[in-house]
C-alpha positions in Angstrom: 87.8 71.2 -63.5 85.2 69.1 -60.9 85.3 71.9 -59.0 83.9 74.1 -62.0 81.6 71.1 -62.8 80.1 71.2 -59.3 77.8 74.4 -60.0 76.1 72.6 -62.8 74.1 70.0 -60.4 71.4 72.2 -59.6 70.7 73.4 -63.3 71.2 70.5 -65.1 68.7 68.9 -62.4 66.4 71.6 -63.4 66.6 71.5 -66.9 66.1 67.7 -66.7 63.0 68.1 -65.1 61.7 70.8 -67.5 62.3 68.4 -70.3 60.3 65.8 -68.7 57.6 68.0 -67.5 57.8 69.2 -71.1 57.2 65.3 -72.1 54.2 65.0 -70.1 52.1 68.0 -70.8 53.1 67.7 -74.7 51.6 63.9 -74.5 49.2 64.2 -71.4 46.1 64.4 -73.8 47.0 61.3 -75.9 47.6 59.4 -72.0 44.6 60.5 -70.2 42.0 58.2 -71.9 44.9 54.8 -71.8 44.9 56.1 -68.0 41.7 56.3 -67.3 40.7 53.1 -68.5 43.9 51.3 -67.0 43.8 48.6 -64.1 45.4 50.7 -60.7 47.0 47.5 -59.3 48.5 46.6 -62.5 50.4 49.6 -63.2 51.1 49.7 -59.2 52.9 46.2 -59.6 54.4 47.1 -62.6 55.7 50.7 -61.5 57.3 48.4 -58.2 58.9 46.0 -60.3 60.4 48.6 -62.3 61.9 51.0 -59.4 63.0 48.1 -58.0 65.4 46.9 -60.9 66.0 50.6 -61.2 67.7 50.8 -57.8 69.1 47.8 -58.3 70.8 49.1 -61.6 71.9 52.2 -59.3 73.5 49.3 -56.7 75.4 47.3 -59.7 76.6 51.2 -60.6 78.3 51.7 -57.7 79.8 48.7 -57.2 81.3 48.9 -60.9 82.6 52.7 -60.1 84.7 50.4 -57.2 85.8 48.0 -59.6 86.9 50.5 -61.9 89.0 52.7 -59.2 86.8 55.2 -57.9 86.3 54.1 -53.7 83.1 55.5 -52.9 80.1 54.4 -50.5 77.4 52.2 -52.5 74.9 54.8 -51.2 76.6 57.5 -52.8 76.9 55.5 -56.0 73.7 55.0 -55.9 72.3 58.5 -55.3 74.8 59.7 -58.3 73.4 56.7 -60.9 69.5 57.6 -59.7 69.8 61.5 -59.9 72.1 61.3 -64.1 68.5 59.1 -65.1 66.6 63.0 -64.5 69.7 65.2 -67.0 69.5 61.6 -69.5 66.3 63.8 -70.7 67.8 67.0 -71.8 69.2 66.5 -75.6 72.6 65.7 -75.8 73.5 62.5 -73.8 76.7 64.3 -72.5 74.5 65.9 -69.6 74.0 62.6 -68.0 77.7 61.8 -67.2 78.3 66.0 -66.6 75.7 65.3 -63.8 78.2 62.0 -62.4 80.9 64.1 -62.6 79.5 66.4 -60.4 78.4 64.3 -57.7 81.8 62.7 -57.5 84.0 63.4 -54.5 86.8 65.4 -55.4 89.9 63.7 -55.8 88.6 60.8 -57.9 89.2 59.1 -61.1 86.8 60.3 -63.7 88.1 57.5 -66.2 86.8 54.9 -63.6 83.0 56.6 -64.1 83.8 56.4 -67.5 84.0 52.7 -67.6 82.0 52.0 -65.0 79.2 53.7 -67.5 80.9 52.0 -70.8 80.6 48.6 -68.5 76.8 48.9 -67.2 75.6 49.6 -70.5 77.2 47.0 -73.0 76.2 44.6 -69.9 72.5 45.9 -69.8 71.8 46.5 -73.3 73.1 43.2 -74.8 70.5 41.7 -71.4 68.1 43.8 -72.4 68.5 42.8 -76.3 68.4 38.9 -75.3 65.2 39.4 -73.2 63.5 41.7 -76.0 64.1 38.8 -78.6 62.9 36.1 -76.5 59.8 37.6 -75.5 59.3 38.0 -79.3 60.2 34.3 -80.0 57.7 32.8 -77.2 54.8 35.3 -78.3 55.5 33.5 -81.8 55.5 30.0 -79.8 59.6 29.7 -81.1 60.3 27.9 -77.6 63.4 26.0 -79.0 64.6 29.1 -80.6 64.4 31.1 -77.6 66.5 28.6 -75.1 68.8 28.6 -77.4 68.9 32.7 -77.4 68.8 32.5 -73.8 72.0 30.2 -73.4 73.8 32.0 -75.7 73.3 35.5 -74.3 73.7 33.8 -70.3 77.4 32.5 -72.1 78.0 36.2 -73.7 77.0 38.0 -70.9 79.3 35.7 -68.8 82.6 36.8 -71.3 81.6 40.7 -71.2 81.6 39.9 -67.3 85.4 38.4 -67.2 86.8 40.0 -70.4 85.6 43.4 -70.8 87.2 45.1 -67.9 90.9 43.8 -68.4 90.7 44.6 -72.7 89.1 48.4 -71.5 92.2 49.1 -69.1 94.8 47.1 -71.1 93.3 49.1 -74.7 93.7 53.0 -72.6 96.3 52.0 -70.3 99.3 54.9 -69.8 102.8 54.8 -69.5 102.2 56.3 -66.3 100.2 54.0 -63.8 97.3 56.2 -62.9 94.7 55.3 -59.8 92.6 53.3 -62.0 95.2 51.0 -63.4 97.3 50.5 -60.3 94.6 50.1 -57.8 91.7 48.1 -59.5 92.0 44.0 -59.9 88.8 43.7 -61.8 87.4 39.7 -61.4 84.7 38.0 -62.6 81.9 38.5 -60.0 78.7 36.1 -60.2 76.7 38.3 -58.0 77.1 41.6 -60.3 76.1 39.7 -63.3 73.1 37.9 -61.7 72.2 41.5 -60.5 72.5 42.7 -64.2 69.9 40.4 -64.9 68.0 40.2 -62.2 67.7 44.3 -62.6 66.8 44.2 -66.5 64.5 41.1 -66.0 62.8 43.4 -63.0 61.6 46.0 -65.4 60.6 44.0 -68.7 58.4 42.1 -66.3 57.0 45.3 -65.4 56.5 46.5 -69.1 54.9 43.1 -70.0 52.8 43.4 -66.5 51.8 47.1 -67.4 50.7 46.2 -70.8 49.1 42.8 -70.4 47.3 43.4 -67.3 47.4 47.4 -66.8 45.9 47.9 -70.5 44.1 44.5 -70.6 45.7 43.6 -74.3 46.1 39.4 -75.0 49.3 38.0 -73.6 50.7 37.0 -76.8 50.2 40.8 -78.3 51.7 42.0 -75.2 54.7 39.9 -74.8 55.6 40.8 -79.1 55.0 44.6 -78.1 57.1 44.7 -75.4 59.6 42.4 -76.8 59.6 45.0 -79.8 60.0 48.2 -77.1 62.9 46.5 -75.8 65.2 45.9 -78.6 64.1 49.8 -80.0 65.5 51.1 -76.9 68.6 49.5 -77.0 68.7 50.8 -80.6 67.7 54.1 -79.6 69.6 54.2 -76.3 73.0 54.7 -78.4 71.6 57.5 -80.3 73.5 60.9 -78.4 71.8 63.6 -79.8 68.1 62.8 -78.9 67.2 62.8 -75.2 66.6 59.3 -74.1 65.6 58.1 -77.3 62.8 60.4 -77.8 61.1 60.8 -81.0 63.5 57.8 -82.1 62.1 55.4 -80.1 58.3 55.3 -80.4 58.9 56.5 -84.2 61.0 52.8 -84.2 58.5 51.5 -81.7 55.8 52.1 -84.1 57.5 50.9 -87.6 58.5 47.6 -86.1 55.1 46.7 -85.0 53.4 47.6 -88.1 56.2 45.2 -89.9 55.1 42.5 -87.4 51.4 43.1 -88.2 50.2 45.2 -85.4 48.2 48.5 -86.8 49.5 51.4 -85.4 46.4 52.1 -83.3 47.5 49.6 -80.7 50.8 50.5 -80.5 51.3 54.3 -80.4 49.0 54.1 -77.4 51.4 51.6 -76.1 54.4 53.6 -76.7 53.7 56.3 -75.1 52.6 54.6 -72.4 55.7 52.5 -71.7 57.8 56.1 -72.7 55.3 57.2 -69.3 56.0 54.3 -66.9 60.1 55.0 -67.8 59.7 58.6 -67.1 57.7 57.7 -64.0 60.3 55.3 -62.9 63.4 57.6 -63.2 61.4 60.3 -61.3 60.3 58.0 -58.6 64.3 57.0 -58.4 65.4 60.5 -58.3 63.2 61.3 -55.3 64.3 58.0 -53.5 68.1 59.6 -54.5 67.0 63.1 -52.6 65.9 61.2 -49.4 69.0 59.2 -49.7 70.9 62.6 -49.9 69.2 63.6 -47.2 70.1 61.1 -44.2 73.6 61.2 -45.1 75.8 64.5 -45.2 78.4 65.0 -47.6 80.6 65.6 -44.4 79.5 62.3 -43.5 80.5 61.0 -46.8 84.1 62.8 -46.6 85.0 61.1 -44.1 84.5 57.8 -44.8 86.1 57.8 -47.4 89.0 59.4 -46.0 88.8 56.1 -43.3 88.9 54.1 -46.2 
């Protein structure tokens, strides 16, 4: 079946790129003029900060494909997590994991990608949901409030990080032992956690940088807007049939800020820039992913694992 699988990495990369080409050109005339006008050191800072937690995301990734059973090099897990962000685009959010799959050396345990993807997104989604409220409770001046959210989704986070790896293998377990089950000993691990956050913390900063300083808008309207964008992606990051939340997620994006009293012509600008600066990140990952790819050979890459 991988095997089979294999051929579709060149296509579904394609066809990922298509879609967000498509993205671009359908929106470029709405984005020129917020563009134009736009601070080039902001959105530079901004558009670092965000690859950064991005290939930090790809590191945590790999290391969770390892905890989960699958042995692979953390450049390799890496390259996989960086290049599925490009198919997350096509409609259908099946293609993304299709695109793991493929990348994956033969011989593996697709159930540990499987929870290795279950595992990185309840972890960065219920991050991202505690730093999305909070920047909404400090643009409200709700300081108290927002410790308190911030302690509570620190002690969460802290349970998903022991728990949720031991009830996921106990829950599918076979009678059989399989790779996954007999050789992972999945432990709570500090450093994976503080990279979680350090990773989704990386590229809020970056949203609030881009629209604060990058579109000149007052701190306290930036911090609620962003703080909105963040909690509509997680919402729209579990729908499956629309690509990446499009449509969805500025259509959300939009609502919500009208509901909090900010008019719509301040924040479908904003939207689609922040839907830009994500497309720009994941593209700007995917061509770190193909210089990765290119200093180390899949020979290479056969053979340590087979020394491993």
């Amino acid at each position: 079946m991988k095997s089979r699988i294999k051929i579709l990495r060149f296509p579904l990369g394609l066809t990922g790129l298509i879609f967000i080409a498509y993205l671009v050109s359908n929106h470029w005339g709405e984005l020129a003029p917020q563009m134009s006008n736009a601070n080039a050191a902001a959105l530079f800072i901004s558009a670092c900060l965000g690859f950064t937690g991005n290939i930090l995301m790809g590191h945590v990734f790999s290391k969770l494909l390892c905890a989960h059973g699958t042995t692979v090099p953390l450049s390799l897990g890496l390259r996989i997590f960086l290049l599925s962000q490009i198919a997350k685009y096509i409609p259908g959010k099946i293609w993304s994991y299709l695109f793991q799959m493929a990348h994956l050396p033969t011989g593996t345990s697709l159930r540990s990608m499987f929870f290795a993807n279950l595992h990185l997104m309840i972890s960065s989604l219920w991050c991202s949901t505690v730093l999305g409220a909070n920047l909404i409770l400090i643009s409200y001046n709700y300081y108290s409030s927002a410790l308190t959210v911030t302690i509570f989704g620190i002690l969460i986070s802290v349970v998903i990080a022991t728990g949720l790896p031991w009830v996921l293998l106990r829950k599918l377990q076979t009678q059989q032992p399989t790779n996954i089950t007999r050789d992972v000993r999945p432990r709570f691990d500090p450093f994976l956690l503080i990279e979680i956050w350090i990773s989704c913390g990386m590229s809020v900063a970056g949203q609030v940088i881009l629209v604060a300083f990058g579109f000149s808008l007052e701190t306290q309207l930036s911090l609620s807007l962003v703080g909105i964008g963040v909690i509509v992606w997680v919402v729209s990051a579990l729908l499956v049939v629309f690509p990446a939340g499009l449509g969805v997620r500025e259509w959300l994006f939009i609502k919500a800020s009208t509901l909090s009293g900010i008019i719509t012509t301040v924040s479908a600008p904003i939207t689609l820039s922040i839907r830009f600066w994500l497309i720009t990140i994941d593209l700007t990952g995917g061509l770190f992913a193909i210089i990765l790819s290119k200093k180390s050979s899949p020979i290479a890459q056969t053979r340590g694992l087979d020394q491993k």
